[in-house]
C-alpha positions in Angstrom: 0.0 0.0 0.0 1.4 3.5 -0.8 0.3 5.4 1.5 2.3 9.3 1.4 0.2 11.0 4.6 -0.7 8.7 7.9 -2.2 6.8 2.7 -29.5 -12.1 -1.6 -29.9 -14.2 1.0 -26.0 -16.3 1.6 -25.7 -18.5 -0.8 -24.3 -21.7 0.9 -21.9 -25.0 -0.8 -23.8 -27.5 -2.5 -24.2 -30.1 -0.5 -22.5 -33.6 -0.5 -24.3 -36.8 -2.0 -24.7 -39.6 0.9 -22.6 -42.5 -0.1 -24.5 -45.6 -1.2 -23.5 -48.7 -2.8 -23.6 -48.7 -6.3 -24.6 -45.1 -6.6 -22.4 -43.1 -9.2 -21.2 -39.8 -8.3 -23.1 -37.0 -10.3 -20.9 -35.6 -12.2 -22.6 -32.2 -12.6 -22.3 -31.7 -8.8 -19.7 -29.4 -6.9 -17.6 -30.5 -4.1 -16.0 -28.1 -1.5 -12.6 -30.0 -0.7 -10.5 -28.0 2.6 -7.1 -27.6 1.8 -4.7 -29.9 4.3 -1.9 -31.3 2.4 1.0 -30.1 1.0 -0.1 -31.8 -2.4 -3.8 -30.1 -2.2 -2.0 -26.7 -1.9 -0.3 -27.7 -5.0 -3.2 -28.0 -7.2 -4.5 -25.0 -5.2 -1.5 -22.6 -6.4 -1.5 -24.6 -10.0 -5.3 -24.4 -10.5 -4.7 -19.7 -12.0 -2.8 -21.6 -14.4 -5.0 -23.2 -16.0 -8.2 -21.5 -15.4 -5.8 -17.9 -17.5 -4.2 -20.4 -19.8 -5.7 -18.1 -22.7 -5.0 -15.1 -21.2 -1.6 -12.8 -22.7 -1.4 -10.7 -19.9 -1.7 -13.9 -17.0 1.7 -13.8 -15.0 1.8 -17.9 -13.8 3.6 -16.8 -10.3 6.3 -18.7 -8.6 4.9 -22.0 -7.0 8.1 -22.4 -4.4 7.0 -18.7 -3.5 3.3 -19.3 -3.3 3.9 -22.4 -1.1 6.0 -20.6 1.1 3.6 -17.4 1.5 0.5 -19.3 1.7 2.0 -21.8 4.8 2.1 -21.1 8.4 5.8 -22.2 8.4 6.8 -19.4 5.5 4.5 -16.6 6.1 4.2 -14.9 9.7 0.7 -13.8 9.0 -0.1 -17.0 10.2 0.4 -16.0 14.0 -2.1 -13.4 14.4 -4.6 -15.3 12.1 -6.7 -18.5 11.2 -6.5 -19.7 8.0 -8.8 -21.7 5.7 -8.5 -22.9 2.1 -10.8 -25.0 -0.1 -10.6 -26.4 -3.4 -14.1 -26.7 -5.4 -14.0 -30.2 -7.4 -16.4 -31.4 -10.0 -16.1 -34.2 -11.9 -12.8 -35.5 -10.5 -11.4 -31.8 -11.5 -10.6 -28.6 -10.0 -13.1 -26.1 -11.1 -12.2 -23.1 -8.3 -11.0 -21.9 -5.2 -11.1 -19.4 -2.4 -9.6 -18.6 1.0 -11.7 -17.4 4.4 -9.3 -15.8 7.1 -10.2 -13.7 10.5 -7.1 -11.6 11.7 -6.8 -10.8 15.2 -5.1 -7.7 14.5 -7.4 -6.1 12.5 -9.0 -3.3 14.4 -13.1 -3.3 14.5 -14.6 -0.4 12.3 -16.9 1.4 13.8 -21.2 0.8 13.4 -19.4 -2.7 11.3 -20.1 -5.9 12.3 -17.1 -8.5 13.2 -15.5 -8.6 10.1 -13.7 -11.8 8.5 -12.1 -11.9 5.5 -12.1 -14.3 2.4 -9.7 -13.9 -0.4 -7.6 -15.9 -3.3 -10.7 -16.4 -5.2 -10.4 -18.3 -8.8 -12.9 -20.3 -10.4 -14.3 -21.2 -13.7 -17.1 -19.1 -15.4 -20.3 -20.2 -13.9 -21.9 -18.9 -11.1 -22.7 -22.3 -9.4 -18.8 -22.8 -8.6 -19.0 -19.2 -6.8 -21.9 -19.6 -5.0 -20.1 -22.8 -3.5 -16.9 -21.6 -2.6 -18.6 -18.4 -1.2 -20.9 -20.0 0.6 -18.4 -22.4 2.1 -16.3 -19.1 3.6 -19.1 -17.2 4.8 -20.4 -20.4 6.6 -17.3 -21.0 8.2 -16.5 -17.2 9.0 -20.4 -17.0 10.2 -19.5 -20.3 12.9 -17.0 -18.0 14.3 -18.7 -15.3 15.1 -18.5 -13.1 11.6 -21.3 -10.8 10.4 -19.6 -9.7 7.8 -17.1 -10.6 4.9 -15.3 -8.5 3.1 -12.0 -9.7 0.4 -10.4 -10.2 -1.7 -7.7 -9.8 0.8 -4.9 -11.8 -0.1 -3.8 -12.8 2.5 -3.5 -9.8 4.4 -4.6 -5.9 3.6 -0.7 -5.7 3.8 -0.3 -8.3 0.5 -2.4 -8.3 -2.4 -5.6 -6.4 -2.1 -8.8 -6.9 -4.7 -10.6 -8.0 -7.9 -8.8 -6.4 -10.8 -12.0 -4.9 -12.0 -10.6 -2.3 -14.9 -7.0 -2.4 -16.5 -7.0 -6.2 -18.0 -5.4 -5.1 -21.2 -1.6 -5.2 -19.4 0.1 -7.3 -16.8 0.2 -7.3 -13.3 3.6 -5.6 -11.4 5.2 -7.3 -8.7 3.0 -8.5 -5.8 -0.5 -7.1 -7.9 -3.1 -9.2 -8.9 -5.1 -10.2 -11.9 -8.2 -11.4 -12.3 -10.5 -12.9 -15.6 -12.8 -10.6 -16.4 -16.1 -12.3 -15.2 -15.2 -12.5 -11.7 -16.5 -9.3 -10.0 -20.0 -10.0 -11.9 -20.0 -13.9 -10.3 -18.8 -12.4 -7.0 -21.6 -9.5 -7.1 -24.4 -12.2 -8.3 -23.8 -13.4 -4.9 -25.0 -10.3 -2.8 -21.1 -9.0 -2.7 -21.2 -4.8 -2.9 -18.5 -2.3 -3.3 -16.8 -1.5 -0.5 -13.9 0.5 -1.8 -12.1 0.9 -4.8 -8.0 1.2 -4.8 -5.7 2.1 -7.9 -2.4 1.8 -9.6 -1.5 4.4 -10.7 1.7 4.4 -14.2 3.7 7.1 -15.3 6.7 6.9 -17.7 10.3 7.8 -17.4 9.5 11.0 -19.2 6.8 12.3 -16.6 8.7 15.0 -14.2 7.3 16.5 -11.1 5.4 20.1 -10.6 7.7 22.6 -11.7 7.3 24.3 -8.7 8.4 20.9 -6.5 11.1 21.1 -8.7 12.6 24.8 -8.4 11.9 24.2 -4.5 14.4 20.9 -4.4 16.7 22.4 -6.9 17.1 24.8 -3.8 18.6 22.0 -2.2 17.5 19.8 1.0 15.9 21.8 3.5 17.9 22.3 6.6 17.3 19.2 9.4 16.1 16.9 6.3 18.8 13.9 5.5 18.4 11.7 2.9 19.7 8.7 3.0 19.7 4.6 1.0 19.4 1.6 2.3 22.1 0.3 4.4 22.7 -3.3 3.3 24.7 -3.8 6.4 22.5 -3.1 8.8 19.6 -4.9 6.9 17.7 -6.3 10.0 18.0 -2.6 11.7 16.7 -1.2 8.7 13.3 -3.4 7.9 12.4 -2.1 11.7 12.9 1.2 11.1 10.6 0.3 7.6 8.2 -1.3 9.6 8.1 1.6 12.0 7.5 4.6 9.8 4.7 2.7 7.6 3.0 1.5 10.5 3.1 5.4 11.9 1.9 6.9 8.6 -0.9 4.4 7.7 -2.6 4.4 11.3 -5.2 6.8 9.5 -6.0 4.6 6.6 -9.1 3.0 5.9 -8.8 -0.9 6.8 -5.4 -0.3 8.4 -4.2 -3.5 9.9 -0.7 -2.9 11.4 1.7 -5.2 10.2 4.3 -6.9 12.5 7.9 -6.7 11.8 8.0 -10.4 11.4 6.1 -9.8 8.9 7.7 -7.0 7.0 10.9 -9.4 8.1 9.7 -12.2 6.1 9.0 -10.0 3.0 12.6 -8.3 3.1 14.1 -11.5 3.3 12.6 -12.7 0.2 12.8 -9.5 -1.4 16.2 -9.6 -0.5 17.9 -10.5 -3.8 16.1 -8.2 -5.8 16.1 -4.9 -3.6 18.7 -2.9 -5.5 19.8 0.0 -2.0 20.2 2.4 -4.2 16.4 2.3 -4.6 15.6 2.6 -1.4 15.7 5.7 0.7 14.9 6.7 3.8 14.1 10.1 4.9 14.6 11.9 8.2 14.1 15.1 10.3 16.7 16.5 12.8 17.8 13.1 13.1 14.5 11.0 13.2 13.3 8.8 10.8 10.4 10.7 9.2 9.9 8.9 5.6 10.7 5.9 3.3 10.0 5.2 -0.5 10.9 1.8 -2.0 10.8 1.1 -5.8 11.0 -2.7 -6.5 12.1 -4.0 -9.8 9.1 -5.7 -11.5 9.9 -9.4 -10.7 6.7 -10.0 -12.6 8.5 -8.9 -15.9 11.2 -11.1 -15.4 9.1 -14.4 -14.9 7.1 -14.2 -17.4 7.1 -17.5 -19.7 8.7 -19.5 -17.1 5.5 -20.9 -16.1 5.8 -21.1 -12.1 9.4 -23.1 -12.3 12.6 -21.6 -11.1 13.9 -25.6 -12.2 15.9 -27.1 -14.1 16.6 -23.6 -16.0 14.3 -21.3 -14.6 17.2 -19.5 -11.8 19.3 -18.8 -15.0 17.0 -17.0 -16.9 15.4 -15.4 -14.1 18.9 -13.9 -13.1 19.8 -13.1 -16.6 16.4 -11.0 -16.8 17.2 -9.3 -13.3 20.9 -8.5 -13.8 21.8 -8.7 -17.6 18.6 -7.5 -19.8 17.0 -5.9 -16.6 13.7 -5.1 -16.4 11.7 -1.7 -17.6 9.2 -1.5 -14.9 9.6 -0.9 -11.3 6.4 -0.4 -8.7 6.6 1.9 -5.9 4.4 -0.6 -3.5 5.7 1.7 0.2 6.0 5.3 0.8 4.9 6.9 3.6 5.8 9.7 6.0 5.0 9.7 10.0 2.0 11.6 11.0 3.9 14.3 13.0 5.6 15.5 10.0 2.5 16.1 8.2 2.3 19.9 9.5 5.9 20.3 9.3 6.8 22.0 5.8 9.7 20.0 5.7 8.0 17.1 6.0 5.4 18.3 3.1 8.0 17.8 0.9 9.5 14.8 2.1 7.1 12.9 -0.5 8.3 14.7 -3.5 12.1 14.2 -2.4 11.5 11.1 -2.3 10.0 10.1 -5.5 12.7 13.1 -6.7 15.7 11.2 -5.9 14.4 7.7 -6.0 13.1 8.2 -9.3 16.3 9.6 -10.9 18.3 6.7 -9.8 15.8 4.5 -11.3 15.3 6.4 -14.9 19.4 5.8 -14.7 19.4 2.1 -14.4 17.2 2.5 -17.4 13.3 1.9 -16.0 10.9 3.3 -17.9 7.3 2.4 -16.7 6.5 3.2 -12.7 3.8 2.0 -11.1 2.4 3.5 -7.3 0.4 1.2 -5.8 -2.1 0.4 -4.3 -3.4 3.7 -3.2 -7.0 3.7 -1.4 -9.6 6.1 -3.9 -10.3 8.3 -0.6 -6.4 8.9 -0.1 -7.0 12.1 -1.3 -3.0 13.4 -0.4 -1.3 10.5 -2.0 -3.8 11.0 -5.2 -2.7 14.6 -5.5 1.2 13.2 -5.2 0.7 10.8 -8.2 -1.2 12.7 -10.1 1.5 15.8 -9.8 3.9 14.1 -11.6 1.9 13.2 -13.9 1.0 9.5 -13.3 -3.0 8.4 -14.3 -5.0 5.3 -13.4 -4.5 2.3 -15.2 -5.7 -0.4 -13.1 -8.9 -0.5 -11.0 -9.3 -3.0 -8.1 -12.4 -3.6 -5.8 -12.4 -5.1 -2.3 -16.0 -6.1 -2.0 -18.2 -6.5 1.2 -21.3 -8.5 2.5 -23.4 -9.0 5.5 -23.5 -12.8 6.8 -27.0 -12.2 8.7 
C-alpha cells in the first residue's frame, strides 16, 4: 500500500451426495474440498494456471513462493490469524478456489459488524462454482462469530488487495493481482457490494514532477532533512525502522491492519535478492526517521514464460532478466511519511524528495514504466502526489463486502 500522509440471502456449498452402494457420483455436482496437504495446496496454487491459460497478460507466479507465503511455516501472518483454504472439485477436477481468514489484529470499524475476510478467489465461469466456494467461507467465518465478509484480501490488507475490476489489457507488477474478467459480476451475483475501490496508478520515465516541486528541491535539501539509502549492512535494523515509519503513517487509513515486523521481516528477506539500496531511501528530520520510498524491480516482468518453475533452468533465466537484460518496470508498492511530519513543511516535501531522488536513480538504471500502488480512492493526499507528476490510473481494483446475517 502506498500510502504518502498517515495513505440475496448467503448462498451456501452444495451439498455432498450420501454414499451408497452402487450409486455413481453425479458428475454435474460441486464438491468443497479443505485444503490440508502439502499436495492439495499444490493443485490450489497450480489451478490460475490453468483456469488464464488463454490469457496474454496472466503472470503464472512462482509456485516455491506461493507455497512458502500461503503456509504457516513461510509466512508470519499465520500467527495473528486463522487460516482456511478450499478447493471446489467437479467431476474428478478442479473447477475453483477461495480462502476465508479472521485476523486478530485487525482493528473493528466502527457501526461494522465482526469482520472476517475471504480472499484468493479463482474459479471457472459459472456462477454455481461461486456460489459454493462463497458460501463455504461465509459459513465458516459465520461459525465464528462473523457478520460480515469482506476480500479479496490476499492474505492480508498488507499483501495483495482486490478483484482487478478495470485495467486487464496489461500485466500485473510485482505483488499485484489479476483477475479474468467475469469474476467481480459472479462475486456481485452473490450479494457482494462495493466496499472501496484502490488504484495503480503508471507514469513513464518522461513524466517529471510540478515545476514548482522542482525549483523548491533544486534549492537543495531543506535544513534538518537527510536523505539517506538503504544500508545493506544493517539490513535487519533497517526493515524495523521500515516497519516503524509505515506503521506510523498508515494508522489513519481505511482498513489499516498494522503489520508486524516479522512480517515485513519475512518479505525483506525474500525481497532480498532483488532490492537494488540504491532504490531505497529513507528520509529523516533533525535526526528521526520521518519517511521511506521503496521502488522494486518488477519481478513480474522477469518471470514471465517461465511458467511457475525456477527448475531445471528457470534460476538462470530469471537472473539473466534481473541483472543482464534488466527489467523496464519498477512499482513503488511503500512510501509513507509519519504523521507528526505532516504539519511540518519539511515534512510536506519529504514525499516529493523522495519520488525526486528515488526516481532519478531508477530512470538511470534504465526503468521506464512506474507503477504507485495500491493507493485507497479516498487517499486524497497521496492522489494529489501521483497525479502531480503526472502518473493516471490504469488499473482499477475492488475489495467487496457482504453482511453474513
Amino acid at each position: 500500500m502506498v500510502q504518502a500522509f498517515a495513505a440475496s440471502p448467503p448462498s451456501r456449498p452444495a451439498p455432498l451426495k450420501d454414499a451408497a452402494v452402487n450409486t455413481v457420483p453425479d458428475p454435474a455436482s460441486i464438491v468443497i474440498e479443505p485444503v490440508s496437504s502439502r499436495a492439495q495446496l499444490d493443485r490450489f496454487i497450480r489451478l490460475t494456471d490453468r483456469l488464464n491459460a488463454h490469457d496474454p497478460n496472466y503472470i503464472a507466479p512462482l509456485r516455491m513462493e506461493r507455497r512458502q507465503a500461503w503456509s504457516a511455516k513461510g509466512n508470519p501472518y499465520f500467527e495473528h490469524a486463522e487460516v482456511q483454504f478450499w478447493l471446489a472439485r467437479r467431476g474428478g477436477r478442479d473447477v475453483g478456489r477461495i480462502s476465508a481468514q479472521i485476523d486478530r489484529l485487525a482493528p473493528p470499524e466502527p457501526g461494522q459488524p465482526h469482520t472476517g475476510h475471504f480472499g484468493l478467489i479463482a474459479a471457472e465461469d459459472d456462477d454455481a462454482v461461486f456460489a459454493a466456494l462463497l458460501g463455504a467461507a461465509e459459513a465458516w467465518l459465520r461459525t465464528r462469530g462473523c457478520g460480515r465478509a469482506l476480500g479479496p484480501l490476499n492474505l492480508s490488507i498488507n499483501e495483495e488487495v482486490g478483484l482487478l475490476i478495470d485495467g486487464f489489457d496489461t500485466p500485473p507488477m510485482v505483488m499485484m493481482g489479476h483477475d479474468p474478467r467475469y469474476a467481480a459480476a459472479r462475486i456481485e451475483a452473490q450479494g457482494y457490494a462495493k466496499a472501496k475501490d484502490v488504484y495503480a496508478y503508471l507514469c513513464r520515465s518522461s513524466d517529471d514532477l510540478p515545476e514548482p516541486v522542482l525549483k523548491r528541491i533544486r534549492r537543495g535539501v531543506p535544513g534538518g532533512v537527510h536523505l539517506r539509502q538503504l544500508d545493506m549492512k544493517r539490513y535487519d535494523a533497517e526493515v524495523a525502522t521500515l516497519t516503524e515509519i509505515l506503521n506510523d503513517a498508515w494508522s489513519e487509513n481505511w482498513g489499516f491492519t498494522p503489520t508486524t515486523e516479522a512480517e515485513t521481516r519475512a518479505l525483506a528477506k525474500a525481497l532480498k535478492s532483488v532490492i537494488d539500496p540504491t532504490l531505497v531511501w529513507f528520509a529523516e528530520i533533525d535526526g528521526e526517521a520521518a519517511g521511506v520510498i521503496v521502488y522494486l524491480p518488477d519481478v513480474n516482468a522477469a518471470i514471465a514464460g517461465l511458467g511457475g518453475r525456477l527448475l531445471p533452468f528457470g534460476w538462470v533465466r530469471l537472473l539473466w532478466r534481473l541483472k543482464v537484460r534488466r527489467v523496464k518496470s519498477i512499482r513503488v508498492p511503500l512510501m509513507g511519511v509519519k504523521k507528526k511530519f505532516h504539519r511540518d513543511r519539511r515534512g510536506q516535501l519529504l514525499p516529493f524528495l523522495m519520488i525526486d531522488i528515488g526516481g532519478r536513480r531508477a530512470f538511470a538504471l534504465g526503468y521506464e514504466r512506474f507503477e504507485l500502488s495500491w493507493i485507497l480512492e479516498d487517499n486524497r493526499a497521496m492522489r494529489r502526489i501521483s497525479e502531480a507528476i503526472g502518473a493516471d490510473v490504469y488499473k482499477t481494483y475492488r475489495i467487496y463486502e457482504k453482511a453474513l446475517g
